[in-house]
N, CA and C of each residue as an Amber inpcrd file, in Angstrom:
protein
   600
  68.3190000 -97.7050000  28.0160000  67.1160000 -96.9130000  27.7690000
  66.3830000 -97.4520000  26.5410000  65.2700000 -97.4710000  26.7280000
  63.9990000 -97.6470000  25.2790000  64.0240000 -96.4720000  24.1430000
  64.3790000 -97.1340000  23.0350000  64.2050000 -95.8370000  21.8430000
  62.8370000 -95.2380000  21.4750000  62.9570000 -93.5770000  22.0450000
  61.8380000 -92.6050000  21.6790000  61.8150000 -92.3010000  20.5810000
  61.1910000 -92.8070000  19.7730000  61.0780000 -91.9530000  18.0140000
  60.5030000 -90.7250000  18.6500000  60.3620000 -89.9290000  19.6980000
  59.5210000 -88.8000000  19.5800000  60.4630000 -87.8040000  20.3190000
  61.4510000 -88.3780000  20.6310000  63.0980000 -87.7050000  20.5620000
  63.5250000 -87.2690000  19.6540000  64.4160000 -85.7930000  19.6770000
  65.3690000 -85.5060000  18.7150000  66.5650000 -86.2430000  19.2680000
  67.4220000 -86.8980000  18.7090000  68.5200000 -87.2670000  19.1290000
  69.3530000 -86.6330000  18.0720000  70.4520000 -85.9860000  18.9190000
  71.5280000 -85.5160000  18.0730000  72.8170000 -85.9170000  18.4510000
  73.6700000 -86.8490000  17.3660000  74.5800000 -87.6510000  17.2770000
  75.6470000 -87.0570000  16.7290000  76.9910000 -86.7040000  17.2990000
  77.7450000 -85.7390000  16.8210000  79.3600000 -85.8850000  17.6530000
  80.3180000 -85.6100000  16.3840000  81.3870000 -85.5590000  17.1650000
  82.6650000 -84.2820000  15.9290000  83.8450000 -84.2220000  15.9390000
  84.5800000 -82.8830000  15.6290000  84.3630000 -82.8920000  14.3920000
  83.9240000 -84.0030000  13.3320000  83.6600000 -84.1310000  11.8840000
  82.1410000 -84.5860000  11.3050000  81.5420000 -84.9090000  12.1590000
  79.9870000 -85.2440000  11.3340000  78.7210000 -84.9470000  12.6130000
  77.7740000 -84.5640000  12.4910000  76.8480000 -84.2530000  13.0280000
  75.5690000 -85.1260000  12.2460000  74.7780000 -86.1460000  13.0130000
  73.2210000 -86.6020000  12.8030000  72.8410000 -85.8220000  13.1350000
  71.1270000 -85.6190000  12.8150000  70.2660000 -84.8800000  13.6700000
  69.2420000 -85.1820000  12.2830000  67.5860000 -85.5860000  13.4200000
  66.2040000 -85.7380000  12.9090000  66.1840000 -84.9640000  11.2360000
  66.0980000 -86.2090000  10.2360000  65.3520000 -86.0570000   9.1410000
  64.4650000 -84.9510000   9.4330000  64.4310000 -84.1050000   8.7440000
  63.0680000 -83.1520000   8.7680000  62.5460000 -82.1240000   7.0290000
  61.1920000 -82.1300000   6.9910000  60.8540000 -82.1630000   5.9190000
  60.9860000 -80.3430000   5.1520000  62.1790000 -79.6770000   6.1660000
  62.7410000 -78.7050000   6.0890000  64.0400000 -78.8110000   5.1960000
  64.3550000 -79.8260000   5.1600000  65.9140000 -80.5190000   4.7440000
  65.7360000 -80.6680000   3.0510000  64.7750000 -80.4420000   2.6960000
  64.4830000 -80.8940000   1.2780000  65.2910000 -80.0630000   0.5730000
  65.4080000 -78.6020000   0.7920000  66.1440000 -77.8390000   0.4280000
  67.4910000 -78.2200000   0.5960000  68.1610000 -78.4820000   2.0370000
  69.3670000 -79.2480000   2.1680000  70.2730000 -79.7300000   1.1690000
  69.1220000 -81.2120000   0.8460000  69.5800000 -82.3440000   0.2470000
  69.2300000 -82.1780000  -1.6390000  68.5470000 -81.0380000  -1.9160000
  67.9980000 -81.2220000  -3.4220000  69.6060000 -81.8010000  -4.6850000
  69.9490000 -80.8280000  -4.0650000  71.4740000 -80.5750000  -5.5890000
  71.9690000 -81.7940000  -4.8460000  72.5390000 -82.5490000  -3.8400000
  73.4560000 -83.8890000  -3.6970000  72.3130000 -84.9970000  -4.3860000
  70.8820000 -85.1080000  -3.9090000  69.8390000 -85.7980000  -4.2620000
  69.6850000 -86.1390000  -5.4960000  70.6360000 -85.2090000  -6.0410000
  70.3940000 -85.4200000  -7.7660000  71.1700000 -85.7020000  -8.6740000
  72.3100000 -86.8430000  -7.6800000  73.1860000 -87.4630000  -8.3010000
  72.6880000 -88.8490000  -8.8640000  72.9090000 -89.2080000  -9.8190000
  72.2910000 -90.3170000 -10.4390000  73.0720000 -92.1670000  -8.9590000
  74.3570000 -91.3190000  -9.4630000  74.6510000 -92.8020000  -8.9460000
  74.2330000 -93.1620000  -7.6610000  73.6300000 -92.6540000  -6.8480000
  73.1970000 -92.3270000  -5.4870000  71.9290000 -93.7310000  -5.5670000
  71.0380000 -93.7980000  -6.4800000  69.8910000 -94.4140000  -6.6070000
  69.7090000 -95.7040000  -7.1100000  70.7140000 -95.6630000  -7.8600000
  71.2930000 -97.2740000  -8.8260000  70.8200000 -98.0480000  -7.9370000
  71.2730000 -98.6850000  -6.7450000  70.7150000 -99.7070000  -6.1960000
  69.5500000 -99.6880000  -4.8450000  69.2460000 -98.5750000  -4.9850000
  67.4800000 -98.2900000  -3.5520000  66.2670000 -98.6280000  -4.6550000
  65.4420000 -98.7670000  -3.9150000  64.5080000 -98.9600000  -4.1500000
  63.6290000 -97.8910000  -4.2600000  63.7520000 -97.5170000  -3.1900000
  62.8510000 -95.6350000  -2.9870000  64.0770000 -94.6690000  -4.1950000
  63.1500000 -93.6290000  -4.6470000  64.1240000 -92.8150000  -5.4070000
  63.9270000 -91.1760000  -4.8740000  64.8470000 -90.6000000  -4.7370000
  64.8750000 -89.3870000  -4.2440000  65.3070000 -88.5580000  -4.7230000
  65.3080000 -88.7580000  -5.8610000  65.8970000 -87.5050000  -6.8470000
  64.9260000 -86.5890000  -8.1110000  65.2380000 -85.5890000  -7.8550000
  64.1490000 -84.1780000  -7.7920000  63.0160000 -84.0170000  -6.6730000
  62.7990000 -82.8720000  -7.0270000  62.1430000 -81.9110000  -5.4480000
  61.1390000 -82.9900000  -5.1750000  60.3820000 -83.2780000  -6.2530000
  59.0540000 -84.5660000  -6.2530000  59.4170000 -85.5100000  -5.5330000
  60.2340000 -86.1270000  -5.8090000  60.7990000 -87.7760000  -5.3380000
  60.8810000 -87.2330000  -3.9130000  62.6970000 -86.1130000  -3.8020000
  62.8200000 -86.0790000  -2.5930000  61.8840000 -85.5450000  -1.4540000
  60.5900000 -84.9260000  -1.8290000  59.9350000 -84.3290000  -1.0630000
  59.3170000 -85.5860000  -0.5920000  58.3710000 -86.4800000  -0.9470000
  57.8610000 -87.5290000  -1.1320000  58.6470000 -88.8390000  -0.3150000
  60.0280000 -88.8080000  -0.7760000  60.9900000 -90.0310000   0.2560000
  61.2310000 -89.0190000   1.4260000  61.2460000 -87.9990000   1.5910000
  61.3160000 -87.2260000   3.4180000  60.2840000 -87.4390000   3.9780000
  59.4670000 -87.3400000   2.8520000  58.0530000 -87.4540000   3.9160000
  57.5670000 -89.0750000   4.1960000  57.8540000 -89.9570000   3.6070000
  57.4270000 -91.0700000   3.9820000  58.5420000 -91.8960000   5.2160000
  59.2570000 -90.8000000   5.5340000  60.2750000 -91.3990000   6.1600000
  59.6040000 -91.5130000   8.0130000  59.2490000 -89.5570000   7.3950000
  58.4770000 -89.1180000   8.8610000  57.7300000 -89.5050000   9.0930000
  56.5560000 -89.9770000   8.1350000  55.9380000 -90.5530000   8.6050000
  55.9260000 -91.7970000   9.2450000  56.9870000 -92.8510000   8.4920000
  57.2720000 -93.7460000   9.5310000  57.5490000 -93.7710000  10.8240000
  58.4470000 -92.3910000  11.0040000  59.0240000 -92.1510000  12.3620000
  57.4790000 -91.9830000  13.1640000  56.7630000 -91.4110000  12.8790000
  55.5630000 -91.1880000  13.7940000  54.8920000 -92.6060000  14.1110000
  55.1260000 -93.5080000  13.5700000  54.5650000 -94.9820000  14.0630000
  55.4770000 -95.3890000  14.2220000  56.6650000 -95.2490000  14.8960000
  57.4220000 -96.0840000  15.3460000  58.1600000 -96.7120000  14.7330000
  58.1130000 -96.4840000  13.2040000  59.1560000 -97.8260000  12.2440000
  60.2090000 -97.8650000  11.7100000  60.4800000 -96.2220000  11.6510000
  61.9450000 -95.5580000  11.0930000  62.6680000 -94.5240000  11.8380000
  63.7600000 -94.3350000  12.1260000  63.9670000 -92.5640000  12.2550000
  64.8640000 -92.4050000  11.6940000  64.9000000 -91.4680000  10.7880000
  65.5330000 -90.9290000   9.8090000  66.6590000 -89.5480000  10.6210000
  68.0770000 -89.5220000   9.5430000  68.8260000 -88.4690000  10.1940000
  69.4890000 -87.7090000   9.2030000  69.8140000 -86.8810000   9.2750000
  70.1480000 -86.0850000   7.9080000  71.5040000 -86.0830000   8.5930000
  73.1110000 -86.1600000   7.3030000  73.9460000 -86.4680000   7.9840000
  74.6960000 -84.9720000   7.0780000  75.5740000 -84.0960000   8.2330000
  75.9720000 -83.1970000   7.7520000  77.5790000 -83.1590000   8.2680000
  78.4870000 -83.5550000   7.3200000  79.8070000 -82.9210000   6.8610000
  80.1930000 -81.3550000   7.6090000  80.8170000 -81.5660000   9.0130000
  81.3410000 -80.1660000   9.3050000  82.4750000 -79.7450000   8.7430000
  83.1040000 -80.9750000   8.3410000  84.8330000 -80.5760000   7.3220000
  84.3420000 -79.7560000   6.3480000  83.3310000 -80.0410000   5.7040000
  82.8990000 -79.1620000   4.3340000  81.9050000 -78.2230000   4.6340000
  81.6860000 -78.4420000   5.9500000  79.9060000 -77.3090000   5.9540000
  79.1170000 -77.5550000   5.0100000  78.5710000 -78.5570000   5.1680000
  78.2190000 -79.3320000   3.4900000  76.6650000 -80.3860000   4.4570000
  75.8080000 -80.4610000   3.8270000  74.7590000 -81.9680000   4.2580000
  75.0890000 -82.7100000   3.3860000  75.5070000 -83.9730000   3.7360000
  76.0740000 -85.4570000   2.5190000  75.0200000 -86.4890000   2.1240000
  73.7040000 -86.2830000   2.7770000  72.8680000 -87.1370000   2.4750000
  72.0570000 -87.8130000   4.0040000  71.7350000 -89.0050000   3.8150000
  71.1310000 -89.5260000   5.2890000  71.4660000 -90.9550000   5.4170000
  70.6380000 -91.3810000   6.8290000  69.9880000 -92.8840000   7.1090000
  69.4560000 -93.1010000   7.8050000  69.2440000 -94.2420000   8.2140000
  68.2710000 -94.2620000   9.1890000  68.2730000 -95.5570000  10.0630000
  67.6090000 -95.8670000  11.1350000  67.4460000 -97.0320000  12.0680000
  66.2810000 -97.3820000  11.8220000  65.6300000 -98.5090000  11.3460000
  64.5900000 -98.8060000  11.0860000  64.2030000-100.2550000  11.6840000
  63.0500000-101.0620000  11.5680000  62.6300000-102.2360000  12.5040000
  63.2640000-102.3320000  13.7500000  62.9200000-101.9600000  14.3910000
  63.6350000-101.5460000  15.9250000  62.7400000-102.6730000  16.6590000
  63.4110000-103.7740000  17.4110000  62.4400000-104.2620000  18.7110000
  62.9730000-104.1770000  19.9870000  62.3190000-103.5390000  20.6300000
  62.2920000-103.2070000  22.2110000  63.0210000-104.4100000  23.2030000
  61.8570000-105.5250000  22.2010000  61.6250000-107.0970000  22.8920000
  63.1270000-108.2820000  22.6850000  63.1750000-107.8060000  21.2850000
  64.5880000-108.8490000  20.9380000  66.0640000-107.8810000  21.1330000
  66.0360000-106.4910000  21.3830000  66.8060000-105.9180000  21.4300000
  67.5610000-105.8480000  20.6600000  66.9690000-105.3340000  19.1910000
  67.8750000-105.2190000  17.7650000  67.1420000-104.1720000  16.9580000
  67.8630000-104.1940000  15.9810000  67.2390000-102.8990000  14.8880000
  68.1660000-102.6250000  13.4470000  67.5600000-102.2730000  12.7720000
  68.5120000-102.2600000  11.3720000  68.6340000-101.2120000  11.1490000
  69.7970000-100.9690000  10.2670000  70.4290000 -99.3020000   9.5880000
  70.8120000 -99.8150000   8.5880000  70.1810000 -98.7190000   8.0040000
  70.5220000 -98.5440000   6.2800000  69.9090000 -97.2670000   5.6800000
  69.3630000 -97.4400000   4.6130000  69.2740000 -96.7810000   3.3290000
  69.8540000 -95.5130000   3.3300000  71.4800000 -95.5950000   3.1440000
  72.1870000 -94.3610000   3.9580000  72.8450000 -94.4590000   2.1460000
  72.2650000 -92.9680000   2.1760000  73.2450000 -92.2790000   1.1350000
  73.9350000 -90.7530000   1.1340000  74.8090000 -90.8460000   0.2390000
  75.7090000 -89.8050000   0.5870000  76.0390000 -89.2100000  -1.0520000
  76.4530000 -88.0340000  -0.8680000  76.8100000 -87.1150000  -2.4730000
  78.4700000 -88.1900000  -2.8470000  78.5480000 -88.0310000  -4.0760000
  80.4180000 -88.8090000  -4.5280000  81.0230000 -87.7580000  -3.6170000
  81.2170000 -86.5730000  -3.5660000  82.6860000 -85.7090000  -2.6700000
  82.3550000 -86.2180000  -1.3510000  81.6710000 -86.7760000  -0.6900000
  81.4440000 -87.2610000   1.0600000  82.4430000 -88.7690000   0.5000000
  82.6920000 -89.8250000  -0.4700000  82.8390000 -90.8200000  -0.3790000
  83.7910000 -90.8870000  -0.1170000  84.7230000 -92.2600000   0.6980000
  85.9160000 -92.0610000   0.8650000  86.7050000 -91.0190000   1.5930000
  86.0320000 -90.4360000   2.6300000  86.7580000 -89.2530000   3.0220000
  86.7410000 -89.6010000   4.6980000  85.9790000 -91.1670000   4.5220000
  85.9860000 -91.1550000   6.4950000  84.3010000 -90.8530000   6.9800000
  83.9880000 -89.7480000   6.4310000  82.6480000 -89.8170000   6.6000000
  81.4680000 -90.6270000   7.3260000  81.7810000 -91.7680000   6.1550000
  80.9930000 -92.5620000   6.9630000  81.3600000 -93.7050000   7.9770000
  82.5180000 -94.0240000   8.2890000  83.2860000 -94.5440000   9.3930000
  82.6790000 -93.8610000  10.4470000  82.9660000 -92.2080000  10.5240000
  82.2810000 -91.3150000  11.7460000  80.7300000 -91.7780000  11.9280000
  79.9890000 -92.0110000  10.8050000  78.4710000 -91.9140000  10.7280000
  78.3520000 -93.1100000  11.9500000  79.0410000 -93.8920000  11.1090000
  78.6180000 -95.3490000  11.8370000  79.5730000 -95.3490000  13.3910000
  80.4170000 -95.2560000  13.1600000  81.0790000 -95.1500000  14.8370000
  79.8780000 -94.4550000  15.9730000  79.4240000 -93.1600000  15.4280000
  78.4060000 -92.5910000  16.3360000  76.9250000 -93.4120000  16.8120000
  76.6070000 -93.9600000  15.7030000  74.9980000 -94.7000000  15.5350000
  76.0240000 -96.0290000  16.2830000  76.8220000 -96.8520000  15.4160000
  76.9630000 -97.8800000  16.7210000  76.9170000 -97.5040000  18.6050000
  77.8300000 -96.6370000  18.7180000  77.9080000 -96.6890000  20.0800000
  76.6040000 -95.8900000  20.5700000  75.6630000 -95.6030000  20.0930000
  74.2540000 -95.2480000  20.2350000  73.0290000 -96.6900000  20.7480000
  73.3680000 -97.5550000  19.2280000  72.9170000 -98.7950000  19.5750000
  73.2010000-100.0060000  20.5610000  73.9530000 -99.7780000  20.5160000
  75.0300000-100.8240000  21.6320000  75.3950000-100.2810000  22.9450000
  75.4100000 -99.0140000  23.1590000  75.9850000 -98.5240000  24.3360000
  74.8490000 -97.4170000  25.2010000  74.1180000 -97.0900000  24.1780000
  72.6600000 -96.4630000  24.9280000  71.5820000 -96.8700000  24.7000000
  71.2610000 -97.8180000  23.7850000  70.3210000 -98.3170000  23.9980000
  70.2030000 -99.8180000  24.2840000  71.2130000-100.2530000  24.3290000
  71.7690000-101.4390000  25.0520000  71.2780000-102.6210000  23.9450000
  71.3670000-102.3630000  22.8400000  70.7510000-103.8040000  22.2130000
  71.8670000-104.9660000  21.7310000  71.5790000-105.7390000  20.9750000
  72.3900000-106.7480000  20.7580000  72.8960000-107.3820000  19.3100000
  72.0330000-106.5130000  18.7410000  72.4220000-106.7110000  17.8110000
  71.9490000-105.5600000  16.4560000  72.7580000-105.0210000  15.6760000
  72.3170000-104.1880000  14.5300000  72.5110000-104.6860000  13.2690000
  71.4130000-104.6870000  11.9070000  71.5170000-105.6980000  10.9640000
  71.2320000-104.7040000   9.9240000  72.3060000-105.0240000   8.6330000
  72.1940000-104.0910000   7.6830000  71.7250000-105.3850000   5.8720000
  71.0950000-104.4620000   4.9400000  71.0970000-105.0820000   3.7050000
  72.0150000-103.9690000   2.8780000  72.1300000-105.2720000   1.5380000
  72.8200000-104.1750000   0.4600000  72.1810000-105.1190000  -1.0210000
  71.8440000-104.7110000  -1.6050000  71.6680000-105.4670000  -3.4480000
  72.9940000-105.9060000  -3.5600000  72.6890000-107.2750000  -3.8670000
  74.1730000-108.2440000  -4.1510000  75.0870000-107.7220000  -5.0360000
  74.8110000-106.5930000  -6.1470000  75.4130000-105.8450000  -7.5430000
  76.0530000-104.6570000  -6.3760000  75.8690000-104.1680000  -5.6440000
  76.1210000-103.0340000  -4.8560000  77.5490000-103.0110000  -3.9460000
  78.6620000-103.2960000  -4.7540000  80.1820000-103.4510000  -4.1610000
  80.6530000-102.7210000  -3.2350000  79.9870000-101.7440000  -3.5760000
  80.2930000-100.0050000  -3.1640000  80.4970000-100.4380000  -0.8720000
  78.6340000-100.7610000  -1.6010000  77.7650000-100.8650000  -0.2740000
  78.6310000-101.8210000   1.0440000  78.8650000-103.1950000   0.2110000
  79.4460000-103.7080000   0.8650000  80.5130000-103.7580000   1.0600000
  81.2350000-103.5720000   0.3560000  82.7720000-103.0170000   1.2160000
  82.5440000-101.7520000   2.1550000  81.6700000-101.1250000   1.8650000
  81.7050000 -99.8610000   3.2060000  81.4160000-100.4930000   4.4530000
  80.1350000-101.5280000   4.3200000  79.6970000-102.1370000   5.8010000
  80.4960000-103.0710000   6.0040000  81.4840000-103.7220000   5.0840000
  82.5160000-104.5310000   5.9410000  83.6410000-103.8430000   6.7860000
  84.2790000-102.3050000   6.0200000  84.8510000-101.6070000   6.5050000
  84.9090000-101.2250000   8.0540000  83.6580000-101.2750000   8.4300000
  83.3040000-100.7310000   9.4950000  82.7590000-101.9130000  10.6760000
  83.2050000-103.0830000  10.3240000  83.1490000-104.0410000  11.3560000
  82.0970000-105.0650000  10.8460000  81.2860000-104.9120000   9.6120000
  79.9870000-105.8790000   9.4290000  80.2130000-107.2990000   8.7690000
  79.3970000-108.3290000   9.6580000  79.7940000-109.2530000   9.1940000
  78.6870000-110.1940000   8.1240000  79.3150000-110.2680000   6.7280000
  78.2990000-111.6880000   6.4690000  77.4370000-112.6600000   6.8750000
  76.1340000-112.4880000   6.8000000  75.9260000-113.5940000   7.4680000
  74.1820000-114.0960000   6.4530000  73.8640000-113.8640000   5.4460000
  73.3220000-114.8870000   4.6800000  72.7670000-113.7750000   3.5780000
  71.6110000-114.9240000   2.4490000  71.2150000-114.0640000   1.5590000
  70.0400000-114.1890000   1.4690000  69.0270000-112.9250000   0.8090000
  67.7340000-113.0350000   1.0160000  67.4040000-113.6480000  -0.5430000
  67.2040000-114.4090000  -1.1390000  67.4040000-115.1450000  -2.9500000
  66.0870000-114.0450000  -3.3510000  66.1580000-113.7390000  -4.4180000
  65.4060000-113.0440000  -5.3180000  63.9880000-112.5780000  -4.8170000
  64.9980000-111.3770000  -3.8360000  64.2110000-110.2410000  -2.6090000
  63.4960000-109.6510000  -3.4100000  64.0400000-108.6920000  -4.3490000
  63.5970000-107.4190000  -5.0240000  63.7000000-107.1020000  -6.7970000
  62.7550000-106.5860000  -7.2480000  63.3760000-106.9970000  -8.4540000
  64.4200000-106.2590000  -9.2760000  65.1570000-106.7320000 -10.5040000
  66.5750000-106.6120000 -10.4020000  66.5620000-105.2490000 -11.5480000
  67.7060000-104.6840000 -11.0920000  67.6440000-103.0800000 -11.7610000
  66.7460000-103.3990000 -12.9950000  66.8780000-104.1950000 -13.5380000
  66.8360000-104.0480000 -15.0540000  65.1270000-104.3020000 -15.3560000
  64.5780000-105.1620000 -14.3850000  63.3710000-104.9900000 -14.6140000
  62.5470000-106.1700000 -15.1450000  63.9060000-107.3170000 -15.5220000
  62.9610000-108.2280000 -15.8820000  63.3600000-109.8210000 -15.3240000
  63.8540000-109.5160000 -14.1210000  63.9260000-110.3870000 -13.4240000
  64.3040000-110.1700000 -11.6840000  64.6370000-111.0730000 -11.1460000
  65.0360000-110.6280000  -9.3940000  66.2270000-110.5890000  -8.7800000
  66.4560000-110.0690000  -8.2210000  67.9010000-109.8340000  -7.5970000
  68.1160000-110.1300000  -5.7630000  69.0940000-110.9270000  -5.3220000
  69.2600000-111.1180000  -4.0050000  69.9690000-110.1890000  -3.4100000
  69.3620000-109.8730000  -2.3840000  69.8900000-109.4500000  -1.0040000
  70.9650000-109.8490000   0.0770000  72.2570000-109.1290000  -0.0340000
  72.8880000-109.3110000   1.3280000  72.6630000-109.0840000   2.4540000
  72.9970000-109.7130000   3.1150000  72.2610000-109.6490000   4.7590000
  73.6950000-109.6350000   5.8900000  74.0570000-108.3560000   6.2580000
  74.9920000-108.3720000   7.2950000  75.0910000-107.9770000   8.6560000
  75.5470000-107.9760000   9.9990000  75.2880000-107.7300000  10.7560000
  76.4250000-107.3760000  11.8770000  76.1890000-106.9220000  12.5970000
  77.7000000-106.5510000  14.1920000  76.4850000-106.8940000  15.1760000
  77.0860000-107.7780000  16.3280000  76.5560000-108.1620000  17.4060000
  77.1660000-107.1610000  18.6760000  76.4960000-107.0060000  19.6050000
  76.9960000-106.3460000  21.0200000  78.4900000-106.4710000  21.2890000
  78.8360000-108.0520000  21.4520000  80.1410000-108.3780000  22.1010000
  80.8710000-108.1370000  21.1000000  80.6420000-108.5560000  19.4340000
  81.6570000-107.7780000  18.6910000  81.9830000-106.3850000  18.9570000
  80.9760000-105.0330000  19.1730000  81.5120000-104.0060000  18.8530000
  82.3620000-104.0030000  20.7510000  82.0330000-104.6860000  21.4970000
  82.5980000-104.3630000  22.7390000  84.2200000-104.5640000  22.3530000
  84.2200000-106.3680000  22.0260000  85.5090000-106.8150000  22.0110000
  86.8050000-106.4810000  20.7250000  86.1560000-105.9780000  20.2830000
  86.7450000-105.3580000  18.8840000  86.8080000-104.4150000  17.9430000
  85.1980000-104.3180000  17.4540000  85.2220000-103.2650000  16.6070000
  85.3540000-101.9940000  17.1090000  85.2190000-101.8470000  18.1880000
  85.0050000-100.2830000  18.7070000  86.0400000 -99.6610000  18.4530000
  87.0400000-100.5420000  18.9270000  88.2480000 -99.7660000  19.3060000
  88.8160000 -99.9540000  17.7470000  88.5930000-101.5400000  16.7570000
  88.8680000-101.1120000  15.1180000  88.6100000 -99.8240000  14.5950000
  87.5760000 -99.4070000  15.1630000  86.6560000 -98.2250000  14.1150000
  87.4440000 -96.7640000  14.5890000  87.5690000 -96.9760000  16.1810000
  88.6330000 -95.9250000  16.7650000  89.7460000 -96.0740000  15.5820000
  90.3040000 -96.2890000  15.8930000  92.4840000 -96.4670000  15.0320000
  91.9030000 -95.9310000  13.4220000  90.8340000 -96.1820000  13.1180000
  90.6520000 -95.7720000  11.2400000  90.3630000 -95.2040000  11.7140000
  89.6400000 -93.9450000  12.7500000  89.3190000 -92.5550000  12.7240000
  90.3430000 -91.7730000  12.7770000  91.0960000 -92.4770000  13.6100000
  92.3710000 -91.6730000  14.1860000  93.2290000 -91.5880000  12.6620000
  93.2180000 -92.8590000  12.0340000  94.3610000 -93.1810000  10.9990000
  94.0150000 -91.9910000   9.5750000  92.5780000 -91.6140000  10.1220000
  91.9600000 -91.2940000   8.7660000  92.7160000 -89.8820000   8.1690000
């Protein structure tokens, strides 16, 4: 099937529930939003009502042209919302699309969380919407980041040299560039990402 940004899609299984960013959620997300370490390495900042009202809304609005869809990701272990992400540059034509700018409160980290996040959105990308490939970034300083997307099946595969500029402000910083192809998550990761859910 072709991805409807004008779909709610709701992505869900016994521990985490997606469902459509919405500019109702502001309330949601304010008190996790306003963890410092959350922002260290994005670019967009979402912390206080200003910011976060402002990064929800530019999200939706992307979603209405087609360029993002955003999901608010909610913790049923805790009855808790942990933060979001999203699928963004989506092509119909090459059959790919990227996920990222996924953040979460410190008590969501390490708890599996986002293993579930991504187990659900992969077999979304790969298995309903049939594409071939899903491609993620992280700021080269961002350890965190990348050990989570290696965790979960992502593989290395180059760097963008002095993408963005660097926390500090007076110079540039490179971009990691990683990715899972179709036949990987068929021949492997799926069932990897299964056994750490189970193991979790």
């Amino acid at each position: 099937m072709n991805f409807d940004f004008t779909k709610d899609y709701i992505l869900e299984d016994d521990f985490v529930k997606l469902s459509p960013l919405k500019i109702i959620h502001v309330e949601s997300l304010l008190e996790v939003s306003n963890e410092a370490s959350i922002w260290k390495y994005l670019t967009e900042k979402g912390n206080g009502l200003e910011n976060l009202t402002e990064y929800i809304l530019s999200t939706i609005n992307k979603r209405e042209s087609n360029k993002e869809y955003p999901f608010i990701v909610f913790d049923k272990i805790k009855n808790e919302y942990a933060g979001t992400t999203r699928f963004y540059d989506y092509s119909e034509k090459l059959k790919t699309l990227k996920l990222g700018h996924t953040w979460y409160g410190e008590k969501f980290r390490g708890t599996g969380l986002n293993k579930h996040c991504k187990y659900l959105l992969f077999e979304f990308a790969f298995e309903k919407l049939q594409l071939e490939r899903v491609g993620f970034g992280a700021h080269i300083e961002n350890k965190r980041s990348m050990s989570a997307m290696k965790a979960v099946g992502c593989k290395k595969e180059g760097v963008l040299r002095n993408f963005i500029p660097s926390l500090d402000g007076k110079g540039r910083a490179d971009i990691i560039l990683l990715s899972i192809l179709k036949y990987e998550w068929s021949n492997s990761i799926k069932n990897e990402l299964q056994q750490k859910l189970t193991n979790n």
